[in-house]
BAFI-3210 file (N, C-alpha, C; in Angstrom, 3 decimals, decimal comma, padded with zeros to 6 digits):
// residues 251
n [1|2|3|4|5|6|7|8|9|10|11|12|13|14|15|16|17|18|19|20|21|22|23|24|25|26|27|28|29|30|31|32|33|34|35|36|37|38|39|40|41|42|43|44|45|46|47|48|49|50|51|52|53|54|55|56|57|58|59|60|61|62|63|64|65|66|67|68|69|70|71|72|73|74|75|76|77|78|79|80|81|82|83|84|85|86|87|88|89|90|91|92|93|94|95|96|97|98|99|100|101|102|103|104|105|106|107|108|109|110|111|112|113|114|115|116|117|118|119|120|121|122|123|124|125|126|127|128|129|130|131|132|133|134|135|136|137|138|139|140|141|142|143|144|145|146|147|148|149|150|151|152|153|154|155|156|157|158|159|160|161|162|163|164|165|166|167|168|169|170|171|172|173|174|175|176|177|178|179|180|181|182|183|184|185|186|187|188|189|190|191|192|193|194|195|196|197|198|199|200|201|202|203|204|205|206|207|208|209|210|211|212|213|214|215|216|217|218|219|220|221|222|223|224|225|226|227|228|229|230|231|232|233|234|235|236|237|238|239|240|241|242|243|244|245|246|247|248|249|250|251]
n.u [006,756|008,678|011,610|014,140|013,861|011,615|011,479|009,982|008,939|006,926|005,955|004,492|002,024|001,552|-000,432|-001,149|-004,072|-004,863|-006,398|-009,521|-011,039|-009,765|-009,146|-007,465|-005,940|-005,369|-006,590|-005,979|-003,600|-002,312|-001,148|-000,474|-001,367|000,989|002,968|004,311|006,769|006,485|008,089|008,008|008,933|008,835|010,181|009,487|007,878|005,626|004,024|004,593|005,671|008,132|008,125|006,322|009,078|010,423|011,194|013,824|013,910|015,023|015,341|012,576|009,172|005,810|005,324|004,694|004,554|004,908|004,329|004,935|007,453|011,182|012,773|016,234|018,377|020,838|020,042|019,199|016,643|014,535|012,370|010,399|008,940|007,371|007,529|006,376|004,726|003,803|000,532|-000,070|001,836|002,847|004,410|005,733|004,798|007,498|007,284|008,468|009,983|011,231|013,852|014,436|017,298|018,334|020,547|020,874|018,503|016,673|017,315|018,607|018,511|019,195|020,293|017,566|017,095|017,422|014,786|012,929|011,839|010,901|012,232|011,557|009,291|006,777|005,417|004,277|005,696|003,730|003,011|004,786|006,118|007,616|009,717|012,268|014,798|016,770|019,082|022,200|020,985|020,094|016,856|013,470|010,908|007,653|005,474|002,111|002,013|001,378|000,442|001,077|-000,098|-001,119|-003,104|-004,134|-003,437|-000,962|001,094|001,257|004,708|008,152|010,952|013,822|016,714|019,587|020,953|024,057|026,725|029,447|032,237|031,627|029,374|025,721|024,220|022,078|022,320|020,795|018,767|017,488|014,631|011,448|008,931|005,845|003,655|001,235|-002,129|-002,912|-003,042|-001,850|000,222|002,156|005,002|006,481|009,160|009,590|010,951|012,149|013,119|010,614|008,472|006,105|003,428|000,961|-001,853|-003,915|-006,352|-008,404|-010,023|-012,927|-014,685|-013,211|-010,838|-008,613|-005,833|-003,048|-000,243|002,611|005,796|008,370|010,646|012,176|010,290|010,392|008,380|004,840|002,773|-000,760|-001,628|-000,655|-001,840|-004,169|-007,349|-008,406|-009,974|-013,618|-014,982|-017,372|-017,304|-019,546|-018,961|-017,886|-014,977|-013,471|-013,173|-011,497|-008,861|-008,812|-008,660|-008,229|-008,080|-005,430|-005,857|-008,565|-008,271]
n.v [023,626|024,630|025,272|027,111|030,027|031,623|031,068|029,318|026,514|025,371|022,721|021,184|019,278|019,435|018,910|018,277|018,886|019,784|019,226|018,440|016,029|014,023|011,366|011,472|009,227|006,640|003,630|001,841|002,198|002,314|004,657|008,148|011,333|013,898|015,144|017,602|018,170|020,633|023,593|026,370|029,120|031,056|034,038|035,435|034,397|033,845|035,420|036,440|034,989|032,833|032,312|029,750|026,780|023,933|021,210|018,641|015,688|013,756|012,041|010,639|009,767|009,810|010,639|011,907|013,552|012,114|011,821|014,060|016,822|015,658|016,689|016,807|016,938|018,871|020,243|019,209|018,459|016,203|014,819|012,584|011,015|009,052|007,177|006,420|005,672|007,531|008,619|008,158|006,206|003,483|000,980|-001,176|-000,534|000,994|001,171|003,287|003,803|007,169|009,724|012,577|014,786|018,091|020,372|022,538|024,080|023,813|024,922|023,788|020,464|017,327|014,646|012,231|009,937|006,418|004,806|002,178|-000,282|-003,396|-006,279|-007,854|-006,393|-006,716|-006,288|-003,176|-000,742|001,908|004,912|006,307|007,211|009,440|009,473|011,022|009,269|007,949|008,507|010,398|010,960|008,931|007,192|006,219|004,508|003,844|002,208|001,453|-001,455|-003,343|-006,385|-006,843|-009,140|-010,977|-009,196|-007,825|-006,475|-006,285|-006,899|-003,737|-003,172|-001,755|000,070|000,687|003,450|005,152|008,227|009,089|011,611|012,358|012,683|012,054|012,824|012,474|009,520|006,447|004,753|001,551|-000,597|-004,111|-004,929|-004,915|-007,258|-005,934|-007,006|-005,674|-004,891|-003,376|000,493|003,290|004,603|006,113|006,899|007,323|008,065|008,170|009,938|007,706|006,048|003,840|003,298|004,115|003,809|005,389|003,666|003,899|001,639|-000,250|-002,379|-004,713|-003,809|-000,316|001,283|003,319|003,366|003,603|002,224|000,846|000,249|-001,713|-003,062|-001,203|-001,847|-004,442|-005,835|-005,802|-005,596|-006,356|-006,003|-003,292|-001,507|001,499|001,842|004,449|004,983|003,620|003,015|002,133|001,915|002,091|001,971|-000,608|-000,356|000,484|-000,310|-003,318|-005,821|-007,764|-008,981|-006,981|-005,343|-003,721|-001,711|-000,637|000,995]
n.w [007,601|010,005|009,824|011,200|013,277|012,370|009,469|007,620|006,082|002,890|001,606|-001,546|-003,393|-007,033|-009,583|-012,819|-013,934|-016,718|-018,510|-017,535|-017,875|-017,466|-015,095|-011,766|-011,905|-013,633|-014,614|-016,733|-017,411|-015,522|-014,175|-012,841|-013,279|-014,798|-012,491|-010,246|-007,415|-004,984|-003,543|-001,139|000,448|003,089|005,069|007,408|009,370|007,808|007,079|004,437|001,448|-001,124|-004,599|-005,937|-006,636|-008,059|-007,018|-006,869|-008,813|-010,037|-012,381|-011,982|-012,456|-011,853|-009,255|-005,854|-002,909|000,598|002,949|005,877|006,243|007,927|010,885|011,869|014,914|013,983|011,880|009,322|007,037|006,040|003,341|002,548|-000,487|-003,168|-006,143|-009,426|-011,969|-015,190|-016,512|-019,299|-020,053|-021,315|-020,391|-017,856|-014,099|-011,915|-008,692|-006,185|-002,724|-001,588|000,041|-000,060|000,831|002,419|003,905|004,040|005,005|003,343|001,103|-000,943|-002,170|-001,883|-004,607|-005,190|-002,928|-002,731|-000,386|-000,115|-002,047|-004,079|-004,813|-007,148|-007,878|-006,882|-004,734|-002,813|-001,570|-000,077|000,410|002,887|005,483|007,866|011,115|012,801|014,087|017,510|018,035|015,854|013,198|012,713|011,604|010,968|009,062|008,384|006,649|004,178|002,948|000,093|-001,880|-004,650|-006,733|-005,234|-004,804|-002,314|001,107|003,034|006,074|008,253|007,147|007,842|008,228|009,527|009,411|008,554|007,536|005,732|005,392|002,792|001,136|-001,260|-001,636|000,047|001,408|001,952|004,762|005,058|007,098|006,922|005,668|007,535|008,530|010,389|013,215|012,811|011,358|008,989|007,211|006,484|008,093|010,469|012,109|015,457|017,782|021,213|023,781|025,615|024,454|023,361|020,935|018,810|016,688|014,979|013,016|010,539|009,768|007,658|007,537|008,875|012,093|010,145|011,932|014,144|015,489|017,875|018,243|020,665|020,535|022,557|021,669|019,557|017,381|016,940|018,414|018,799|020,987|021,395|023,909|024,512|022,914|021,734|020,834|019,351|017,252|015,988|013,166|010,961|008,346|005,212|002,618|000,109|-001,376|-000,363|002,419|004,120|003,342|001,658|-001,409|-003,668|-005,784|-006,844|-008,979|-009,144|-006,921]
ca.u [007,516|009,511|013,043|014,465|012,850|011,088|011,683|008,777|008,696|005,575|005,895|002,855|002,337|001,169|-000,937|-001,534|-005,370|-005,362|-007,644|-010,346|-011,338|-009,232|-009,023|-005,427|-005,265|-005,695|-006,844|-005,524|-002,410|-002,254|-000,426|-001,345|-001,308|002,060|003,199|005,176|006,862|007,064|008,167|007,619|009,945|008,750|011,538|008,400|006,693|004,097|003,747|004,785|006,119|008,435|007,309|006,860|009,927|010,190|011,706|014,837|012,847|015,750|014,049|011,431|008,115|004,651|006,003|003,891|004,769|003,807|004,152|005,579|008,959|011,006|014,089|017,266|018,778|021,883|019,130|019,339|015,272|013,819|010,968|009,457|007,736|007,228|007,481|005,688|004,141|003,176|-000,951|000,229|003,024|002,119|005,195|005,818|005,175|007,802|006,766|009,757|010,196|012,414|013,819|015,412|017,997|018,451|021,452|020,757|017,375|015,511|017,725|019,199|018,510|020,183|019,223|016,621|018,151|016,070|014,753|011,879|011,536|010,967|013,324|010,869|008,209|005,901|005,248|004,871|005,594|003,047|002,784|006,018|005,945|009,257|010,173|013,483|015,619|017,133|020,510|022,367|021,317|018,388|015,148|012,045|010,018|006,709|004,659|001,227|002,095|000,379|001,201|000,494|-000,347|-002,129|-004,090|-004,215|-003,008|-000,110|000,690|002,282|006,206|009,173|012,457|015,121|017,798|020,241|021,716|025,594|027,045|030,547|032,818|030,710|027,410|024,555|023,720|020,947|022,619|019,230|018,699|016,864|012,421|010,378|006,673|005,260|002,298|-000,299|-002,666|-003,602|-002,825|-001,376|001,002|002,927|005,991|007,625|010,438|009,571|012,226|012,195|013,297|009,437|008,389|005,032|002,812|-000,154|-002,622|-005,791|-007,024|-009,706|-010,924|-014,081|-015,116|-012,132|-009,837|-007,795|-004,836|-002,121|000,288|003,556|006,848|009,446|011,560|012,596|009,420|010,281|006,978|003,749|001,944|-001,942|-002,447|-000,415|-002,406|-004,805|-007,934|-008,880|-011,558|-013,544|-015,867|-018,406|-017,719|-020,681|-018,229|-016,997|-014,060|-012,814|-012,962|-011,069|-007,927|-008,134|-009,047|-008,152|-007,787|-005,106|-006,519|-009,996|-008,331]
ca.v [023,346|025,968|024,981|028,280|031,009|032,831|030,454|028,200|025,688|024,727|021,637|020,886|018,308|019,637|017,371|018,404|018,663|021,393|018,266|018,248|015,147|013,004|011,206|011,443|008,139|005,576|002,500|000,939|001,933|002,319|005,672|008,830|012,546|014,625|015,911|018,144|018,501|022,429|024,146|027,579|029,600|032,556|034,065|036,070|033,935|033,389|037,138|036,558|034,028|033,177|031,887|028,198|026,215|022,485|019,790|017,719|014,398|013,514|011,132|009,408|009,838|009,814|011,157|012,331|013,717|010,820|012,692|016,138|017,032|015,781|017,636|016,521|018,204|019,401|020,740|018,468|017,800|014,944|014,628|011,226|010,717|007,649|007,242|004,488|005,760|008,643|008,510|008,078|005,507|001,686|000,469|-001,710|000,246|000,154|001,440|002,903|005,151|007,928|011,011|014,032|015,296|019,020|020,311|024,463|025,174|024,358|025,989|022,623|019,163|016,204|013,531|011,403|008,749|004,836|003,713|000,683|-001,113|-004,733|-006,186|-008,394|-005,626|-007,824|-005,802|-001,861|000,249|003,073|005,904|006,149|008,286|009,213|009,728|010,926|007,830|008,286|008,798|011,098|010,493|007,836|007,539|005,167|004,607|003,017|001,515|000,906|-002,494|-004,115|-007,507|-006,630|-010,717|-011,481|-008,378|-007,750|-005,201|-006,778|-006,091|-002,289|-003,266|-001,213|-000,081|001,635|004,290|006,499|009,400|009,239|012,183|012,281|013,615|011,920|013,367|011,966|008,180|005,928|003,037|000,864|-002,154|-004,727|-004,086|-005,576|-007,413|-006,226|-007,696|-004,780|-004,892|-001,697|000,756|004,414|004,420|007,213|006,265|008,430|007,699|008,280|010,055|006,844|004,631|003,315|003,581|004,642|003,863|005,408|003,138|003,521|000,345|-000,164|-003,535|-004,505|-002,195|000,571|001,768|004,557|002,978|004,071|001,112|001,008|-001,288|-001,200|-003,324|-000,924|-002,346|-006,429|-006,891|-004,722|-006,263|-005,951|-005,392|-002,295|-000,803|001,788|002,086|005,641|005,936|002,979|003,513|001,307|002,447|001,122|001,752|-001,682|-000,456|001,578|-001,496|-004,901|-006,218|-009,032|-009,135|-005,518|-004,585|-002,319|-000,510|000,376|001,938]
ca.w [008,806|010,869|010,182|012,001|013,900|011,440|008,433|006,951|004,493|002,358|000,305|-001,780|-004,741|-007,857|-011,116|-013,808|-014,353|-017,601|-018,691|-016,756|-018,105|-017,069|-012,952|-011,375|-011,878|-015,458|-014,038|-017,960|-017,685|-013,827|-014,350|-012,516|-013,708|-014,327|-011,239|-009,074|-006,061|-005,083|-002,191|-001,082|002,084|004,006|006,167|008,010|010,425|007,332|006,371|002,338|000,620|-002,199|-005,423|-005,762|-007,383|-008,271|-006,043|-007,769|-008,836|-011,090|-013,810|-011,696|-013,246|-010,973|-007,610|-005,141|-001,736|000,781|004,755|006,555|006,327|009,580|010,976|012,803|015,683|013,436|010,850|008,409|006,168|004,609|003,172|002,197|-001,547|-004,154|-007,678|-010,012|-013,542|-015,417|-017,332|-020,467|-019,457|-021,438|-019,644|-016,332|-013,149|-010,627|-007,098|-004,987|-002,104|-001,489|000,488|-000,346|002,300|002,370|005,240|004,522|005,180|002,351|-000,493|-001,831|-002,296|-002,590|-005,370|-004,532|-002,137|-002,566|000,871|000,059|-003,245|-004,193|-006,414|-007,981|-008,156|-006,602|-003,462|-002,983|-000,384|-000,181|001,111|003,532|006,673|008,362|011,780|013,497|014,963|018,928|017,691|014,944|011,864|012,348|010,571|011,392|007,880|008,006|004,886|003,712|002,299|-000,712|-002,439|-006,457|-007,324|-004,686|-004,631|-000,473|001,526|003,985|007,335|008,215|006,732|008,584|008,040|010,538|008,692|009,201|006,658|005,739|004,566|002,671|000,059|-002,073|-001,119|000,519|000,867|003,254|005,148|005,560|007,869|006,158|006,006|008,699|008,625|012,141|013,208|012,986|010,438|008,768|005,620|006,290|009,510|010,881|013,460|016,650|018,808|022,486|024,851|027,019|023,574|022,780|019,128|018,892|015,827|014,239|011,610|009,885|009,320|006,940|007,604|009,445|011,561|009,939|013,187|014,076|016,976|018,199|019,082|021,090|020,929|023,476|021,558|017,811|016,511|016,948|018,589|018,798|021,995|021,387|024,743|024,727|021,700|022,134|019,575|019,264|016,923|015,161|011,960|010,372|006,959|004,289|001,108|-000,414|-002,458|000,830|003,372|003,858|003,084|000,729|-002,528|-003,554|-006,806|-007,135|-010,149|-008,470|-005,472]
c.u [008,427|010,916|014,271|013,644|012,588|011,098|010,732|008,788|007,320|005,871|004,424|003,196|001,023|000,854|-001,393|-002,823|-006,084|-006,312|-008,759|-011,118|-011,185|-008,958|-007,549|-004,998|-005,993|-005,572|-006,506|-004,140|-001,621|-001,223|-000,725|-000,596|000,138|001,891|004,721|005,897|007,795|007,896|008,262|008,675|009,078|009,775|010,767|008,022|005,811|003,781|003,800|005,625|007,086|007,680|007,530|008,279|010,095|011,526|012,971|014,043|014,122|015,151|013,094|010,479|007,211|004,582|004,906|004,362|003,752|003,203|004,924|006,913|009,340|012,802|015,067|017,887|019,843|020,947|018,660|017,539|015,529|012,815|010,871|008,649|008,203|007,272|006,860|005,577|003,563|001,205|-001,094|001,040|002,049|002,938|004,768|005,685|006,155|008,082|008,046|009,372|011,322|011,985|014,605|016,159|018,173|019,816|021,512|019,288|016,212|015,753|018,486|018,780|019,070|019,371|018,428|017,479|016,727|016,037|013,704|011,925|012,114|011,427|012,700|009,530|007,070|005,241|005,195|004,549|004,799|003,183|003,569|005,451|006,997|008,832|011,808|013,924|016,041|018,337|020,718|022,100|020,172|017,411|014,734|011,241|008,523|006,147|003,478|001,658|001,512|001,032|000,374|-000,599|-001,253|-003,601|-004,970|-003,447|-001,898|000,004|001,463|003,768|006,966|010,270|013,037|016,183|018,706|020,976|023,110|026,204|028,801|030,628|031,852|028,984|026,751|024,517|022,966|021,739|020,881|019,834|017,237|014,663|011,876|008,907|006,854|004,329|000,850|-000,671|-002,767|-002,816|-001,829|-001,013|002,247|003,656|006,163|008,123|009,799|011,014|012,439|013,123|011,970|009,382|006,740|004,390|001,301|-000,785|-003,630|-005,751|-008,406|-010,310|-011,825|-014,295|-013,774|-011,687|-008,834|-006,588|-003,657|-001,427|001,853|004,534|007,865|010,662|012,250|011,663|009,521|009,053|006,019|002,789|000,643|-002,443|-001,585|-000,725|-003,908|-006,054|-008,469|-010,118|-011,754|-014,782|-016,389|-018,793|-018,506|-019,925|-017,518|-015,423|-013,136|-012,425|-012,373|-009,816|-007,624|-009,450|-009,288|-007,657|-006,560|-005,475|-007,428|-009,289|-008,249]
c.v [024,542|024,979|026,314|029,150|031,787|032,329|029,052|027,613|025,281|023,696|021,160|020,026|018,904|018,779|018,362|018,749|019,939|020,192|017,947|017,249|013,770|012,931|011,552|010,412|006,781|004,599|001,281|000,973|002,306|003,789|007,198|010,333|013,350|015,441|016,687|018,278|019,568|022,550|025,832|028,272|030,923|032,673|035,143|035,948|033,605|034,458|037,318|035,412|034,190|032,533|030,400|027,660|025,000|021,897|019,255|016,239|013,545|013,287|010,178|010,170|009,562|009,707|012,003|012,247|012,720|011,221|013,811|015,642|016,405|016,447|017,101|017,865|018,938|020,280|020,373|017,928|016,125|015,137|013,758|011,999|009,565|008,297|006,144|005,326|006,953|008,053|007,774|006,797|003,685|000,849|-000,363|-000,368|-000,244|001,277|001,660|004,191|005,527|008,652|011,776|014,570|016,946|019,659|022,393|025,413|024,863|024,701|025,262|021,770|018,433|015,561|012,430|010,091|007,535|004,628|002,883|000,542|-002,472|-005,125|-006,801|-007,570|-006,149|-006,850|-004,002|-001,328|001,913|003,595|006,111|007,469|007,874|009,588|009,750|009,396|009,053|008,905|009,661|010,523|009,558|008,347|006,079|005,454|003,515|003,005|000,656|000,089|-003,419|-004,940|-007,321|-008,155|-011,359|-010,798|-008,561|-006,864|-006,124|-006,288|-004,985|-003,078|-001,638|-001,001|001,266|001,868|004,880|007,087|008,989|010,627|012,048|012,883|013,438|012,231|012,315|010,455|007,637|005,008|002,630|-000,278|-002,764|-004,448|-005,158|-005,710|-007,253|-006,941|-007,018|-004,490|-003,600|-001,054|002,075|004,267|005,203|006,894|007,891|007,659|008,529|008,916|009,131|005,290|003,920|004,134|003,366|004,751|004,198|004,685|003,474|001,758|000,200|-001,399|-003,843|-004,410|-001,882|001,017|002,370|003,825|003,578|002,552|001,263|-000,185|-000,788|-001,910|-003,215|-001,465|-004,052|-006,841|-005,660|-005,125|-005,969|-005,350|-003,830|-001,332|-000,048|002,265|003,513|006,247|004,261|003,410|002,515|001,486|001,255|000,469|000,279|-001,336|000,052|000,582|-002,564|-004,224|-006,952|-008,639|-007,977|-005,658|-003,187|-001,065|-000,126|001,129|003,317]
c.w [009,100|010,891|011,080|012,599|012,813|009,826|008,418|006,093|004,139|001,344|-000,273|-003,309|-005,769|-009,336|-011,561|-014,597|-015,617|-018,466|-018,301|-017,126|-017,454|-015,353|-013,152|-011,636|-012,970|-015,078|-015,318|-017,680|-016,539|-013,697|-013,439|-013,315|-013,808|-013,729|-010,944|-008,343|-005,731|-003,766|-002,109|000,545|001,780|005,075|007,024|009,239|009,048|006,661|005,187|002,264|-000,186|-003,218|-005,199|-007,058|-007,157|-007,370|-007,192|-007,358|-009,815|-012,412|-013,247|-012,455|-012,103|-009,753|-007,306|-003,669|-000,465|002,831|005,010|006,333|007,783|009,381|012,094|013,580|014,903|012,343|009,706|008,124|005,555|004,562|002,142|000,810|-001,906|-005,536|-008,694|-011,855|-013,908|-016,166|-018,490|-021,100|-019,611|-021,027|-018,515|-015,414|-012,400|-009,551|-006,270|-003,787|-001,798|-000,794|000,167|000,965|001,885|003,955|004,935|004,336|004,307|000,556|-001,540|-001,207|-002,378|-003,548|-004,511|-003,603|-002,066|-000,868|000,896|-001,429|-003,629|-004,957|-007,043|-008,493|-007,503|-005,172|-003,366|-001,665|-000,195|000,593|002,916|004,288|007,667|009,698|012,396|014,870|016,276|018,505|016,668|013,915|011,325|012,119|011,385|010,199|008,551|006,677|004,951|002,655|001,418|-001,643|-003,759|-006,699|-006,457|-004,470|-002,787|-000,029|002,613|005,548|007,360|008,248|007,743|008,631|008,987|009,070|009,053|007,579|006,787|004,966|004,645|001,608|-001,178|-002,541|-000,410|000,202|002,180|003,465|005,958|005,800|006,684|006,549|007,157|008,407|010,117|011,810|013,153|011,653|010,286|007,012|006,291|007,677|009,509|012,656|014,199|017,553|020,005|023,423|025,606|025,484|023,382|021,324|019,234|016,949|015,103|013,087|011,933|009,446|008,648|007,106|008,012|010,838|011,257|012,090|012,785|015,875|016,934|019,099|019,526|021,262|021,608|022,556|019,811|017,194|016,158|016,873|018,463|019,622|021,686|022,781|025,019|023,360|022,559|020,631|019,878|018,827|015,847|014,542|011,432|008,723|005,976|002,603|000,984|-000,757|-001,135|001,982|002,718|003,068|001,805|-000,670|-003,338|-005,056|-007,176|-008,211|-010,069|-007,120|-006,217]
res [x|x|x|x|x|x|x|x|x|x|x|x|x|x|x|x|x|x|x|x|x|x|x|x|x|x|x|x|x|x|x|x|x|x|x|x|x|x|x|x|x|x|x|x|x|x|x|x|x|x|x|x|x|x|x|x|x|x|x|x|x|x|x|x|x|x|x|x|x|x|x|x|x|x|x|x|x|x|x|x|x|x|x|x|x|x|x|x|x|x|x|x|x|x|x|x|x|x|x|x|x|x|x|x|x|x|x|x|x|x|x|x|x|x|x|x|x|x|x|x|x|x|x|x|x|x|x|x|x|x|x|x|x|x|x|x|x|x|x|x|x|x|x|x|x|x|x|x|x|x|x|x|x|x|x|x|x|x|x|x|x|x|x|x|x|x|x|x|x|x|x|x|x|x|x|x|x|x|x|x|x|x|x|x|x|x|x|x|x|x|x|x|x|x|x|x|x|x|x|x|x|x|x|x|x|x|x|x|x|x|x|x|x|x|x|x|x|x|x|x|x|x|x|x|x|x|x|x|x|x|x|x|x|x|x|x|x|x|x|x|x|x|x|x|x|x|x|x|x|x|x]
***
């Protein structure tokens, strides 16, 4: 991302694989590979680089970068990952998401700040994708939603944010999570100059779909008839389609 004229960030998530044996992910002990999360600045346009250097993860364990960086008008980063389990790891998983705030560019972090996790574990919020709120300071999270116990994928979950900063550093005031009503898995929000909230899902169910749906009112409702399907797919794969009856340890 171009946080200044002439200043680039590269974030990239790095595993572990000096094993080449082993998947990213230990379907025994539901764990995935030790990881990463780098970042790289050019102050170029792109022309050279610096070297890569590691992300502040504090003490989570099996973090993985989850969507793009986004940027407030004052300059202020986040960038969205999760955390659950390392490979190795015969423990409980527990499933959270987070963002890192940054306010000079790139060249510090804050500690990880929590914005989704279930207090009973029972529920996980995957794969989080931010957008900038209307106002100073707001966020728009979406979440590929999956219920552990029942083994099913839920409907796209939702939470409104905003950043606080103080003497004390960095903290999220979050409004409580939201079930919309649109089915689907991986969903990427935007705020509209007019106040609409604008949602991208994949949906894998039968046929898979690619929509783009719009709420006028912060994401309350999600009208079907103001949804637009973009692209739909007929995928043959079992393990890849549908909702219900999902295994989290074969995905």
């Amino acid at each position: 991302m171009e946080v200044s004229p002439g200043r680039l960030l590269l974030f990239a998530g790095w595993f572990d694989r000096s094993d080449p044996d082993r998947p990213l992910f230990d379907p025994i002990t539901e764990g995935i590979l030790k990881s990463k999360q780098l970042l790289a600045v050019s102050t170029d346009d792109g022309l050279s680089w610096s070297s890569w250097r590691e992300l502040p993860m504090a003490d989570l364990k099996g973090c993985a970068i989850t969507g793009p960086a986004v940027q407030w008008d004052d300059g202020t980063i986040a960038l969205a990952f999760e955390s659950f389990k390392e490979f190795d790891d015969l423990g409980l998983g527990r499933h959270a998401a987070w963002m890192l705030l940054s306010h000079d560019g790139g060249e510090t972090f804050s500690s990880p700040l929590l914005v989704a996790q279930h207090p009973e574990h029972e529920v996980y919020y995957w794969d989080q994708r931010l957008c900038i709120g209307s106002e100073h300071g707001e966020w728009t999270a979406l979440f590929w939603t999956h219920h552990l116990s029942e083994k099913r994928d839920l409907n796209v979950h939702l939470r409104h944010g905003s950043r606080v900063k103080s003497a004390a550093g960095d903290r999220l005031k979050l409004q409580p999570i939201q079930t919309t009503s649109i089915p689907g898995q991986i969903a990427a929000p935007l705020w509209l100059n007019d106040d609409r909230l604008l949602a991208f899902v994949v949906d894998r169910d039968r046929p898979g779909t690619m929509t783009l749906w719009c709420s006028t009112d912060s994401g309350a409702s999600w009208p079907q008839e103001n949804r637009l399907i973009v692209h739909t797919h007929d995928e043959q794969a079992m393990l890849s389609q549908g909702k219900e009856n999902v295994d989290f340890k074969q995905y």
